[in-house]
C-alpha positions as CSV (number, residue, x, y, z in Angstrom):
1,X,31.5,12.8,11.5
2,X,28.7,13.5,14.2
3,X,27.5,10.4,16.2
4,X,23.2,12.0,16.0
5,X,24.2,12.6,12.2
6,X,22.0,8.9,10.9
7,X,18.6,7.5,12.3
8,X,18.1,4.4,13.5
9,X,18.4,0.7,11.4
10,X,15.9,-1.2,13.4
11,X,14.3,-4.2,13.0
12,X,10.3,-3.3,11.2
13,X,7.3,-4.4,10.7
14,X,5.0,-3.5,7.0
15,X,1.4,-4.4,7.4
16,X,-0.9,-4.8,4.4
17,X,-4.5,-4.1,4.8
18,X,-5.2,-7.7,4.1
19,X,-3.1,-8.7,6.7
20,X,0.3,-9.8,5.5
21,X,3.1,-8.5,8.1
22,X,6.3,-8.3,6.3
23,X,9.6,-8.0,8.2
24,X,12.4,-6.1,7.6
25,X,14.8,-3.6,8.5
26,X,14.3,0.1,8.2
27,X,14.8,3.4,10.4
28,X,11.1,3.5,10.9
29,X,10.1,0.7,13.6
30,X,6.5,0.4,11.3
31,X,4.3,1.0,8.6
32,X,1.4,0.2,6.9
33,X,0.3,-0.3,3.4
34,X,-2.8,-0.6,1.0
35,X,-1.2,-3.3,-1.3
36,X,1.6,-5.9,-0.7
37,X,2.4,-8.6,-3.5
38,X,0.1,-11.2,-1.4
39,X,-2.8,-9.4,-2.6
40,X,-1.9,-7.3,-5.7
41,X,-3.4,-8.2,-8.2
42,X,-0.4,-8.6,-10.7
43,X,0.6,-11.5,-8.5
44,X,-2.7,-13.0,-7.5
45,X,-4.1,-12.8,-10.8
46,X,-7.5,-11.4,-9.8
47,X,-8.8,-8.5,-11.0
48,X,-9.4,-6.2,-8.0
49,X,-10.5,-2.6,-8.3
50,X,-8.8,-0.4,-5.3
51,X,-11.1,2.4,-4.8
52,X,-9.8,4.2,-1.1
53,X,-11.0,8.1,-1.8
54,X,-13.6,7.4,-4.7
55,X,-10.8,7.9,-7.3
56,X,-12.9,5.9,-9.7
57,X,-16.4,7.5,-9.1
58,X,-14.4,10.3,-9.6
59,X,-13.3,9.6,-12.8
60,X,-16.4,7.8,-14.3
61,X,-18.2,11.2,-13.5
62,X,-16.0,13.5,-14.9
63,X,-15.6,11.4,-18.5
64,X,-19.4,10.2,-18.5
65,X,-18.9,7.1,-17.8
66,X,-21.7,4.9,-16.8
67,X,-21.4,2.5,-13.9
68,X,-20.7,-0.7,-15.1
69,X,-20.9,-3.0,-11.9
C-alpha cells in the first residue's frame, strides 16, 4: 500500500458563526459552520429563523405569502 495513498488526521478546529470553536480531529486543519448545537435551535429551545441567501423571502414570494414579522 502507497505511503501518499491517505490525507492527514490532524488535530481541527469547527467554528460556528456564533462563536463556538469545537475541537476535534479531521484531515482538514479547519472549518466553519452556520449552526452548531450551542445555537440551534432544537437544543436551545428558541425559535430562530436562519435566513443566509433570502431562502425565505424566496419562498413567501413564490407561494403568496404575506410577511408576517
Amino acid at each position: 500500500m502507497k505511503k501518499e495513498g491517505h490525507p492527514k488526521y490532524q488535530p481541527a478546529k469547527i467554528i460556528c458563526a456564533c462563536g463556538n470553536v469545537i475541537e476535534t480531529r479531521s484531515t482538514k486543519p479547519e472549518m466553519r459552520v452556520e449552526i452548531c448545537s450551542q445555537c440551534h435551535p432544537f437544543f436551545t429551545g428558541k425559535q430562530r429563523v436562519v435566513d443566509t441567501t433570502g431562502r425565505v423571502e424566496k419562498f413567501k414570494r413564490r407561494y403568496g405569502l404575506k410577511n408576517e414579522s
